[in-house]
PDB file of N, CA, C, O and CB in Angstrom:
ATOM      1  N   UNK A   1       4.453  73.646 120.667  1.00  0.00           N
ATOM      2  CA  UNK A   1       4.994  74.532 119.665  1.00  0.00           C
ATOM      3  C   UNK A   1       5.901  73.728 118.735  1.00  0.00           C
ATOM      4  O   UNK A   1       6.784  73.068 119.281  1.00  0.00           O
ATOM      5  CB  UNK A   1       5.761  75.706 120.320  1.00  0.00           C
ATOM      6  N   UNK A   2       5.786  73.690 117.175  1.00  0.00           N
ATOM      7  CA  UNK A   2       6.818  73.655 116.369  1.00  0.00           C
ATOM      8  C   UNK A   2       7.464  74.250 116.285  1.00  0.00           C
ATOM      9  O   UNK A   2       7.359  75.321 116.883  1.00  0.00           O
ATOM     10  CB  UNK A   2       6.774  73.565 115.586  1.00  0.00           C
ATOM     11  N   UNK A   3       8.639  73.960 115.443  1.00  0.00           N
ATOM     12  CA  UNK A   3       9.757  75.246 114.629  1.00  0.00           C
ATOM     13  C   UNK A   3       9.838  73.803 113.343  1.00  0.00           C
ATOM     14  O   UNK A   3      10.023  72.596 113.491  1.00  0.00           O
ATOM     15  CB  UNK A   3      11.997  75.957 115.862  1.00  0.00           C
ATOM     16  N   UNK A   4       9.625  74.570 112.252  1.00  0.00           N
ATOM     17  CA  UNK A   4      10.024  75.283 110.967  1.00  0.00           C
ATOM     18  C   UNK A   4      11.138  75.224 110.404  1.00  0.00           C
ATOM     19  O   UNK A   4      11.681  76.313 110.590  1.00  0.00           O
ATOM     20  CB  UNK A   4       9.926  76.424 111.018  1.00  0.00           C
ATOM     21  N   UNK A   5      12.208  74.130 109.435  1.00  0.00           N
ATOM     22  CA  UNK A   5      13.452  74.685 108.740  1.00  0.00           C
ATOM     23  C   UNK A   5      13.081  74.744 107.406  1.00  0.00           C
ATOM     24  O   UNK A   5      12.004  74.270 107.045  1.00  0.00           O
ATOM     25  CB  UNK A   5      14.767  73.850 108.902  1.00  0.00           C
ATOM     26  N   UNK A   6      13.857  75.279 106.625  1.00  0.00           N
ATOM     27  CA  UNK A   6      13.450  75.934 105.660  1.00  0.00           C
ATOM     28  C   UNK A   6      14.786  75.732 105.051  1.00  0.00           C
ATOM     29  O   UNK A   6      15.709  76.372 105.554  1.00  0.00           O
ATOM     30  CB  UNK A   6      12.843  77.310 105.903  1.00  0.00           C
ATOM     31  N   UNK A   7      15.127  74.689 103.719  1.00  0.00           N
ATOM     32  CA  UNK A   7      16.580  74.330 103.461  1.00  0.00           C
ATOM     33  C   UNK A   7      16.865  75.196 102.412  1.00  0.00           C
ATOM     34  O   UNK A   7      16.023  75.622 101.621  1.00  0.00           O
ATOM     35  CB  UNK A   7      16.903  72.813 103.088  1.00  0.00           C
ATOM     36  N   UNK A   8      18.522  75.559 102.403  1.00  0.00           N
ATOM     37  CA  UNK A   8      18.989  76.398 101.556  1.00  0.00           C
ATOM     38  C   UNK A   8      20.551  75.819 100.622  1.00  0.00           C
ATOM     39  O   UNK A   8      21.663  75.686 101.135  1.00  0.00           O
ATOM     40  CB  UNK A   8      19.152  77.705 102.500  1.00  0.00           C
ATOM     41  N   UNK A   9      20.296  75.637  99.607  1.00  0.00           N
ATOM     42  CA  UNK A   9      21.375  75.416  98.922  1.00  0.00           C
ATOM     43  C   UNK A   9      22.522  76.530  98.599  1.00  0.00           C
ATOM     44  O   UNK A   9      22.139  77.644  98.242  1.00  0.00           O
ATOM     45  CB  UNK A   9      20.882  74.944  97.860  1.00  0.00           C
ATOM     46  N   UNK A  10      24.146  76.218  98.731  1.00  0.00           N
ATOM     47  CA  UNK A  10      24.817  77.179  97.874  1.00  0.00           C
ATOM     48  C   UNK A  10      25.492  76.645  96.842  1.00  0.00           C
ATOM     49  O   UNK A  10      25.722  75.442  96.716  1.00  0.00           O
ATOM     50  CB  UNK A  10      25.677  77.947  98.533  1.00  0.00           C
ATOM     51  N   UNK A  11      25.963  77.868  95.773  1.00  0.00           N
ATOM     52  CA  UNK A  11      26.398  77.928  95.086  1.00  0.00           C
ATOM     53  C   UNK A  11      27.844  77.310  95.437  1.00  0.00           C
ATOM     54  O   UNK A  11      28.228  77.426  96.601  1.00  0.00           O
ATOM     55  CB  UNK A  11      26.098  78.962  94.714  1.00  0.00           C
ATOM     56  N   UNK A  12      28.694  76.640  94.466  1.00  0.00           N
ATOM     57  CA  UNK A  12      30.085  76.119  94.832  1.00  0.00           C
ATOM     58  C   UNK A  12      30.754  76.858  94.145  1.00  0.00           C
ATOM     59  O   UNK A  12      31.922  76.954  94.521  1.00  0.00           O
ATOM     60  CB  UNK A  12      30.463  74.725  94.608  1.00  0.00           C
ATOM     61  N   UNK A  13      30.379  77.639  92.952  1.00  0.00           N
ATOM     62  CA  UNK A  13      31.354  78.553  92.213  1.00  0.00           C
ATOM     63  C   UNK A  13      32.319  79.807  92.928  1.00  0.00           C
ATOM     64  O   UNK A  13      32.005  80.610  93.806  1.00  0.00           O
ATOM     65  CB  UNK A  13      30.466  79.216  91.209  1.00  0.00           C
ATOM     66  N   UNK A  14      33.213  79.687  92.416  1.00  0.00           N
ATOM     67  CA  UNK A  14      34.079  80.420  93.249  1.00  0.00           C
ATOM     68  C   UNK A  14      33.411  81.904  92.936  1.00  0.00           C
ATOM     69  O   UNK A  14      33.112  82.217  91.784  1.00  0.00           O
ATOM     70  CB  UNK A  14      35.786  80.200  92.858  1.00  0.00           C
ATOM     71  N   UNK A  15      33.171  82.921  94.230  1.00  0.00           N
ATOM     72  CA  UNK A  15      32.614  84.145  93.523  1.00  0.00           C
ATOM     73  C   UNK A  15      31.462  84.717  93.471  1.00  0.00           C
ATOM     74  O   UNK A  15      31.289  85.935  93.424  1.00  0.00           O
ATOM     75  CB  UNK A  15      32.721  84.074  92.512  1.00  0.00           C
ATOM     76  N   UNK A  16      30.311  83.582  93.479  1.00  0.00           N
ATOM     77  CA  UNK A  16      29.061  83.647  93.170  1.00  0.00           C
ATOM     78  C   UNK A  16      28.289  84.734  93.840  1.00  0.00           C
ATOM     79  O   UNK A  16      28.083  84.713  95.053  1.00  0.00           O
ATOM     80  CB  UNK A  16      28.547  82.471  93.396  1.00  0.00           C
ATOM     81  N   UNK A  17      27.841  85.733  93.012  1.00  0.00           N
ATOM     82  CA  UNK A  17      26.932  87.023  93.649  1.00  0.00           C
ATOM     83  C   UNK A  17      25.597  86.755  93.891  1.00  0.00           C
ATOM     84  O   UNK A  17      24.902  87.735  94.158  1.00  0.00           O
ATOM     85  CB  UNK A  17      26.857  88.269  92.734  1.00  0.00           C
ATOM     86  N   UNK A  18      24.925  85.376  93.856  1.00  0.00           N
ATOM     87  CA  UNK A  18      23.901  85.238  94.289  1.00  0.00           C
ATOM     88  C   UNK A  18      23.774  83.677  94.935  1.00  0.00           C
ATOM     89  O   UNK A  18      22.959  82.775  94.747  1.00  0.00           O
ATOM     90  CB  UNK A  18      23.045  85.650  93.264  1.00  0.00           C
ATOM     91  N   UNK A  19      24.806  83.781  95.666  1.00  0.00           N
ATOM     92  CA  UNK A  19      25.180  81.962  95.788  1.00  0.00           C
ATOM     93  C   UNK A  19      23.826  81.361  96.535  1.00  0.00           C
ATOM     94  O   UNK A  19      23.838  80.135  96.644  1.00  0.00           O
ATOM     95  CB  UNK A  19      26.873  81.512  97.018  1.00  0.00           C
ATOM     96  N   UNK A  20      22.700  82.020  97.050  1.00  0.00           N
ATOM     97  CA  UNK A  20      21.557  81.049  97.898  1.00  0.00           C
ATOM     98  C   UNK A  20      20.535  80.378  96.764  1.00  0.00           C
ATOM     99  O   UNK A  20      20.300  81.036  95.750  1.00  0.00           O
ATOM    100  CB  UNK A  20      20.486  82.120  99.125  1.00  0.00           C
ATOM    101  N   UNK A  21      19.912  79.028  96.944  1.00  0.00           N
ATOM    102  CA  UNK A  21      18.807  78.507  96.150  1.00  0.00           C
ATOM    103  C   UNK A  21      17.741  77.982  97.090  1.00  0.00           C
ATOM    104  O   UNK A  21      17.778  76.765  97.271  1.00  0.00           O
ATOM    105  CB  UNK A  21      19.285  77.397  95.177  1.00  0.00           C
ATOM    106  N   UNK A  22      17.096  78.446  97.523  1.00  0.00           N
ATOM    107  CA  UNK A  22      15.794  78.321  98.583  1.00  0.00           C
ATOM    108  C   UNK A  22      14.775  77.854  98.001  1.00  0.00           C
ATOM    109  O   UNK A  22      14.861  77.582  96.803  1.00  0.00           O
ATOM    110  CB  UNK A  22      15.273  79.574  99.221  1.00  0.00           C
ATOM    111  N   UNK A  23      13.731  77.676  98.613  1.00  0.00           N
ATOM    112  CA  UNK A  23      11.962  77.470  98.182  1.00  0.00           C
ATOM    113  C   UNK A  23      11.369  78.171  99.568  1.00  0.00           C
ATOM    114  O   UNK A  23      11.575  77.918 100.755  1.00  0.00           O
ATOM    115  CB  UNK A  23      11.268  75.397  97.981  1.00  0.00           C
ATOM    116  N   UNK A  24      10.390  79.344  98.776  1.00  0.00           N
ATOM    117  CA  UNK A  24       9.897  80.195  99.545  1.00  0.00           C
ATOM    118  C   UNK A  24       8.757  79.233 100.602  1.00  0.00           C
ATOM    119  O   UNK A  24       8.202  79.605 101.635  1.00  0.00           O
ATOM    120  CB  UNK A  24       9.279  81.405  98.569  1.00  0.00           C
ATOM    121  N   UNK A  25       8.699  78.310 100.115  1.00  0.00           N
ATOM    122  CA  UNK A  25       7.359  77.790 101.146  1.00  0.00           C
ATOM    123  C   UNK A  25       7.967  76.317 101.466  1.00  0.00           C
ATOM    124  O   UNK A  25       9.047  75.785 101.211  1.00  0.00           O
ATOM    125  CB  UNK A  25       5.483  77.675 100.224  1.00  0.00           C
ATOM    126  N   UNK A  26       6.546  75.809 102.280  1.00  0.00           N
ATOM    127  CA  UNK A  26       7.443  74.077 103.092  1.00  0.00           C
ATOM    128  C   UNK A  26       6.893  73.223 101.943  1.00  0.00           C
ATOM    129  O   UNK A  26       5.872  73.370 101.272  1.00  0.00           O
ATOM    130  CB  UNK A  26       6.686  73.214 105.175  1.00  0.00           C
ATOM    131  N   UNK A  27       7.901  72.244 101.901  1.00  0.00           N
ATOM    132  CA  UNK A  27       7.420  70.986 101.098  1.00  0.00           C
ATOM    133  C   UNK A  27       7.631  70.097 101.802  1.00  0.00           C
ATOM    134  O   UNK A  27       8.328  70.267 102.802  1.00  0.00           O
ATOM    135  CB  UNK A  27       7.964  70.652  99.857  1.00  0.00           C
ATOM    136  N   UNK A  28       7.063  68.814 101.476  1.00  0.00           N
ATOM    137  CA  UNK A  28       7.103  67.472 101.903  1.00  0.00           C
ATOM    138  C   UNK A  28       7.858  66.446 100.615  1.00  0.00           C
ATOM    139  O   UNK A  28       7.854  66.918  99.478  1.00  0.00           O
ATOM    140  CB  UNK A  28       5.455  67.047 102.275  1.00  0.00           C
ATOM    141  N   UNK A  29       8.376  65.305 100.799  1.00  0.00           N
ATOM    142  CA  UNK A  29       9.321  65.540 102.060  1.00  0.00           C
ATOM    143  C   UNK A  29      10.344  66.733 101.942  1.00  0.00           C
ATOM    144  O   UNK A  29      10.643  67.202 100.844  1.00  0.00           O
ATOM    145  CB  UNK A  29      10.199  64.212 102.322  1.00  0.00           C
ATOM    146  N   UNK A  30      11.025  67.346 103.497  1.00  0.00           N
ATOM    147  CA  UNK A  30      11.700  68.120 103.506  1.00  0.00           C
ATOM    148  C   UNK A  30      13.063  67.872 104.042  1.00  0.00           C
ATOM    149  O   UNK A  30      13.440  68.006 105.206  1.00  0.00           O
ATOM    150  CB  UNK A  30      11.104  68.896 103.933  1.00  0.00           C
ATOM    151  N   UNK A  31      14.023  67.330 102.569  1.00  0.00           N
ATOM    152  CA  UNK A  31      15.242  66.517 102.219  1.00  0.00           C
ATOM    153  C   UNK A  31      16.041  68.039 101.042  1.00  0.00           C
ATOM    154  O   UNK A  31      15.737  69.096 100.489  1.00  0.00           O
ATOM    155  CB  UNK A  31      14.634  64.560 101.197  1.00  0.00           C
ATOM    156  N   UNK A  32      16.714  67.481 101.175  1.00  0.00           N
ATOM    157  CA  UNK A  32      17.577  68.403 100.775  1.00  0.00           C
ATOM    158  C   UNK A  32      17.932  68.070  99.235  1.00  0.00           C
ATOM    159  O   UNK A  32      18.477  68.841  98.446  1.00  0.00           O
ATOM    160  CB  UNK A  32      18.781  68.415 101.739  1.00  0.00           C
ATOM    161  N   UNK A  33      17.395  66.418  98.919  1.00  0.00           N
ATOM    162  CA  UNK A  33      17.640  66.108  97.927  1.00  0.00           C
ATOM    163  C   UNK A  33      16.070  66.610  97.147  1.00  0.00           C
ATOM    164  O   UNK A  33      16.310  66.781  95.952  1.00  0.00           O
ATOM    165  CB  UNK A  33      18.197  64.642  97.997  1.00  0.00           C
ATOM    166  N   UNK A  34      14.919  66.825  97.387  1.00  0.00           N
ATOM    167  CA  UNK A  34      13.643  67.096  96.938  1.00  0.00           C
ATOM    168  C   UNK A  34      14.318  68.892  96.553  1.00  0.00           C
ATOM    169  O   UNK A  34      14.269  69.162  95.353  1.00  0.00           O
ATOM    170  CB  UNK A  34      12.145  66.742  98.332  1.00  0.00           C
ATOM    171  N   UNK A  35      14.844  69.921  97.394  1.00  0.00           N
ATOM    172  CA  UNK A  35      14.956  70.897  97.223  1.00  0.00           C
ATOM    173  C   UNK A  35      15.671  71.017  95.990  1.00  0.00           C
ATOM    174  O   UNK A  35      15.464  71.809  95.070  1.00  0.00           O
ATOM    175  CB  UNK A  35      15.322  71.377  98.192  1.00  0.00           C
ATOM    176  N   UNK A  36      16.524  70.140  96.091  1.00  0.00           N
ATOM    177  CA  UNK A  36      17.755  70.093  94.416  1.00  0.00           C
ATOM    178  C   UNK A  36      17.135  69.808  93.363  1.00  0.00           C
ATOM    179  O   UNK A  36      17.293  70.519  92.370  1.00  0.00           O
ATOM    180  CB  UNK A  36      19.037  68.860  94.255  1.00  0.00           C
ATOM    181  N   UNK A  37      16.130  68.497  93.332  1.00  0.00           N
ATOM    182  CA  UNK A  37      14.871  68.511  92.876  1.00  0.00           C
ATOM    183  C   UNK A  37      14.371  69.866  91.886  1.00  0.00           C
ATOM    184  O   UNK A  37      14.766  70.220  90.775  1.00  0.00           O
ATOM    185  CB  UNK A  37      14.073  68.380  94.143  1.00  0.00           C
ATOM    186  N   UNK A  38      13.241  70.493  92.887  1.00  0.00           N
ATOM    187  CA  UNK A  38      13.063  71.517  92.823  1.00  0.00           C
ATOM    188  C   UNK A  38      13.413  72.891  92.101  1.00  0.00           C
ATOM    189  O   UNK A  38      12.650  73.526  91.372  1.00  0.00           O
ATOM    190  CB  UNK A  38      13.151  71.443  93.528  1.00  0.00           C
ATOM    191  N   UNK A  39      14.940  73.281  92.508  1.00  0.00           N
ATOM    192  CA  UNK A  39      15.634  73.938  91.573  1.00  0.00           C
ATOM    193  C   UNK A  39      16.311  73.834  90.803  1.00  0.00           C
ATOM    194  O   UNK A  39      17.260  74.538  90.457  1.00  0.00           O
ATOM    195  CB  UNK A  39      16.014  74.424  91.760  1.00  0.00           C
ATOM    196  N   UNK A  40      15.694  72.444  90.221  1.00  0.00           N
ATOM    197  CA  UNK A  40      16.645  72.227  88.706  1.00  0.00           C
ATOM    198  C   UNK A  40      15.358  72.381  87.866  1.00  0.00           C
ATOM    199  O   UNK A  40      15.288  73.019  86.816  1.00  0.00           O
ATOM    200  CB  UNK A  40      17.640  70.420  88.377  1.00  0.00           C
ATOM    201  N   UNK A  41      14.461  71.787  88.399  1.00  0.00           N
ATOM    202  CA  UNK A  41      13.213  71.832  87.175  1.00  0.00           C
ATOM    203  C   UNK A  41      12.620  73.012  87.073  1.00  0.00           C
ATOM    204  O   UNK A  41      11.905  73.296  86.113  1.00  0.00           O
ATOM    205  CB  UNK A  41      11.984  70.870  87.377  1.00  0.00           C
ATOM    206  N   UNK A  42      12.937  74.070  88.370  1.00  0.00           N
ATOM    207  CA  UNK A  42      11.824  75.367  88.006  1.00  0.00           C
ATOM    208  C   UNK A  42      13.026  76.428  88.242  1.00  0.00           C
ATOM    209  O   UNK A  42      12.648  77.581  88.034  1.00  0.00           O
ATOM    210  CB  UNK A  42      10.138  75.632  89.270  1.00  0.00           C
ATOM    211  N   UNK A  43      14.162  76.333  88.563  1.00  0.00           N
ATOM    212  CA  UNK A  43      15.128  77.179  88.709  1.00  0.00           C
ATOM    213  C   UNK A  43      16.362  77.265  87.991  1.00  0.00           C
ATOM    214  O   UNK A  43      17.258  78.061  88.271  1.00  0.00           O
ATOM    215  CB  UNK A  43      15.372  77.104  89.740  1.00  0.00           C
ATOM    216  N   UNK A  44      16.400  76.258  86.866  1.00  0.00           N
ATOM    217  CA  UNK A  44      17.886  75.772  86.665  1.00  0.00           C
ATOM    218  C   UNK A  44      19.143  75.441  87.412  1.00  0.00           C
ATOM    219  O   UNK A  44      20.183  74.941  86.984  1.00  0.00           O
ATOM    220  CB  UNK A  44      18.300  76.469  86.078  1.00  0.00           C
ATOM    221  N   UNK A  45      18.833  75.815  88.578  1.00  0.00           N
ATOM    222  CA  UNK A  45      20.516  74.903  89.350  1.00  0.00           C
ATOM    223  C   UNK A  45      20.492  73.475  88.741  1.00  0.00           C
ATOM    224  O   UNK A  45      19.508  72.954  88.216  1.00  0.00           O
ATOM    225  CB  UNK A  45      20.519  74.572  91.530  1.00  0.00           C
ATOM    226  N   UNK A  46      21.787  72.889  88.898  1.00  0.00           N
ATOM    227  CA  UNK A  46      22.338  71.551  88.510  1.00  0.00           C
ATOM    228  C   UNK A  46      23.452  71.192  89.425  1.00  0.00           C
ATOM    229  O   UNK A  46      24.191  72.062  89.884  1.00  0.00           O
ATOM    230  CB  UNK A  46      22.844  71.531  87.042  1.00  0.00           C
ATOM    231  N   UNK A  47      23.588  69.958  89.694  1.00  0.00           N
ATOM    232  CA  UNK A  47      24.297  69.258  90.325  1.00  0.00           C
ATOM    233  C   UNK A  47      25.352  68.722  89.751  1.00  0.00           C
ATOM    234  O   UNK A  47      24.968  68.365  88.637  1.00  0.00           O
ATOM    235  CB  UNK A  47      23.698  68.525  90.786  1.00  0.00           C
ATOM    236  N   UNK A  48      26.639  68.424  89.902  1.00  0.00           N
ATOM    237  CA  UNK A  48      27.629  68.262  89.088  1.00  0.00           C
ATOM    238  C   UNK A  48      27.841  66.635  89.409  1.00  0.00           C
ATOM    239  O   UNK A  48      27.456  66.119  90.458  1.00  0.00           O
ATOM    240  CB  UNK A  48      28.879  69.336  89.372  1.00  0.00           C
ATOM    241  N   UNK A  49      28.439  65.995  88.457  1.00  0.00           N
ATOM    242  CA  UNK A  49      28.923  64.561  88.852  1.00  0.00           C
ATOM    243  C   UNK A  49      29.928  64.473  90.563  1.00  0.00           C
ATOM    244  O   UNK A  49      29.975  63.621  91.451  1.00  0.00           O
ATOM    245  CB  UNK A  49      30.066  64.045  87.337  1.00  0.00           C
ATOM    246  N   UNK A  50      30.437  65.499  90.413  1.00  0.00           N
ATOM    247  CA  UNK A  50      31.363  65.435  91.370  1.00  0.00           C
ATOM    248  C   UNK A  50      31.192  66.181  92.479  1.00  0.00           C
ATOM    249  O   UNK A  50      32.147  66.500  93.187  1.00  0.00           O
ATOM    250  CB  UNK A  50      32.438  65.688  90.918  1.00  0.00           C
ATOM    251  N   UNK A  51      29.600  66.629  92.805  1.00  0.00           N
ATOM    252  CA  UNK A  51      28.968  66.903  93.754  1.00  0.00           C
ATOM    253  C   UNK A  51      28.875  68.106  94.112  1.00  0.00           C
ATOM    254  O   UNK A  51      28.601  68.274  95.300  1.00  0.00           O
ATOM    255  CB  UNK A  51      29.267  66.327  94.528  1.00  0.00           C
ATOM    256  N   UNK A  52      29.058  69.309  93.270  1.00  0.00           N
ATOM    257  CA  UNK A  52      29.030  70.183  93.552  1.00  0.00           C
ATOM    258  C   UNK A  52      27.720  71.051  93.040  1.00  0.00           C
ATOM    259  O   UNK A  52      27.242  70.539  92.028  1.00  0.00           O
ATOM    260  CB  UNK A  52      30.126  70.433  93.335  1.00  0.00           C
ATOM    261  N   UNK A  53      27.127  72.049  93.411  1.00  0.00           N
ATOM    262  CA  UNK A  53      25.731  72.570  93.296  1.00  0.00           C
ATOM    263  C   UNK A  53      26.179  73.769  92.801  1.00  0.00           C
ATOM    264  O   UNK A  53      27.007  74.469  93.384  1.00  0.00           O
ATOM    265  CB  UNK A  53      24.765  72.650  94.609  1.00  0.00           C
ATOM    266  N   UNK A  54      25.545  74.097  91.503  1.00  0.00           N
ATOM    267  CA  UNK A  54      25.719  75.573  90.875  1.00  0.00           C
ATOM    268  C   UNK A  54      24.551  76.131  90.428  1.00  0.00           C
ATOM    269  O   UNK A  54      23.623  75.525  89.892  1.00  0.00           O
ATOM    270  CB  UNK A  54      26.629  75.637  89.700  1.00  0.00           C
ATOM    271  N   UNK A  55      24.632  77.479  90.698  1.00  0.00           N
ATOM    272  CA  UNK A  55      22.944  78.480  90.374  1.00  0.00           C
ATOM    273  C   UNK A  55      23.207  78.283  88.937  1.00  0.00           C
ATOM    274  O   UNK A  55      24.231  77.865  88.396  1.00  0.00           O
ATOM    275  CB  UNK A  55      22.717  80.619  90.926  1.00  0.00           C
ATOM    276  N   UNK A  56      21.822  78.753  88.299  1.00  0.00           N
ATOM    277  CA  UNK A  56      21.768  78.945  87.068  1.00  0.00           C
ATOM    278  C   UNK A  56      23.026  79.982  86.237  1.00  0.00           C
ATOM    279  O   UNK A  56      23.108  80.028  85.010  1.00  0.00           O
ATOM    280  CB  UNK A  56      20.406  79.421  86.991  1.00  0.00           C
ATOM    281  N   UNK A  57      23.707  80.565  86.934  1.00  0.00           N
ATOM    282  CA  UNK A  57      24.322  81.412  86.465  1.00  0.00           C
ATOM    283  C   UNK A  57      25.886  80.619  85.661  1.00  0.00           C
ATOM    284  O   UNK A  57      26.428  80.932  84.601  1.00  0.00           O
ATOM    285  CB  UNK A  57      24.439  82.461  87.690  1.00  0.00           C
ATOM    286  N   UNK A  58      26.267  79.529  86.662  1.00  0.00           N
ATOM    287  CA  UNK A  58      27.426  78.786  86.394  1.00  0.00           C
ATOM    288  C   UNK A  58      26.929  77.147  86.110  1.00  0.00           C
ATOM    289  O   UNK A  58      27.587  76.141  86.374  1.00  0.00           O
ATOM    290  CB  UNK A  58      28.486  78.980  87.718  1.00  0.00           C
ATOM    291  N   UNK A  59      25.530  77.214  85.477  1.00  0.00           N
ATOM    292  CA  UNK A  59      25.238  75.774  85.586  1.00  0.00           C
ATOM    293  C   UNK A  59      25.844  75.559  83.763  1.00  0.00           C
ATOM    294  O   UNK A  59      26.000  74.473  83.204  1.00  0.00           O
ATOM    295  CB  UNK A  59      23.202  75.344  86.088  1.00  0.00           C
ATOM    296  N   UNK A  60      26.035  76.642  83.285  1.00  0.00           N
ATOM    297  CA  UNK A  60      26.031  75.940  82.018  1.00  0.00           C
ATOM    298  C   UNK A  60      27.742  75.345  81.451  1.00  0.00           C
ATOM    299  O   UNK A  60      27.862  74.735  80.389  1.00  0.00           O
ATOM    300  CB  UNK A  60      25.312  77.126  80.903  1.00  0.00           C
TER     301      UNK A  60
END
C-alpha cells in the first residue's frame, strides 16, 4: 500500500479569508518548490524576496 501527500501552501498575510493554495491532482516532482511554481503561473500567488507566500488576493 501507498499513501499520497498532497502539498498545501499558506497565505502569510495577516487575515487572509482564503489563506490555502493547493493543486487538485499529483505532480512530479512533488516539492513544494514545483507547487509555488505552479501557483504563480496558473494561480497568481507570488513569493516575496523575504520569503513570504501570498494568494492572489495580497500578491499585488
Amino acid at each position: 500500500m501507498t499513501a499520497d501527500a498532497y502539498l498545501v501552501i499558506l497565505c502569510d498575510h495577516p487575515g487572509c479569508e482564503r489563506p490555502e493554495g493547493h493543486w487538485p491532482v499529483r505532480f512530479e516532482p512533488h516539492t513544494h518548490r514545483e507547487l509555488r511554481r505552479l501557483l504563480k503561473e496558473d494561480r497568481g500567488w507570488c513569493r516575496t524576496r523575504d520569503g513570504r507566500d501570498l494568494c492572489p488576493d495580497h500578491a499585488a
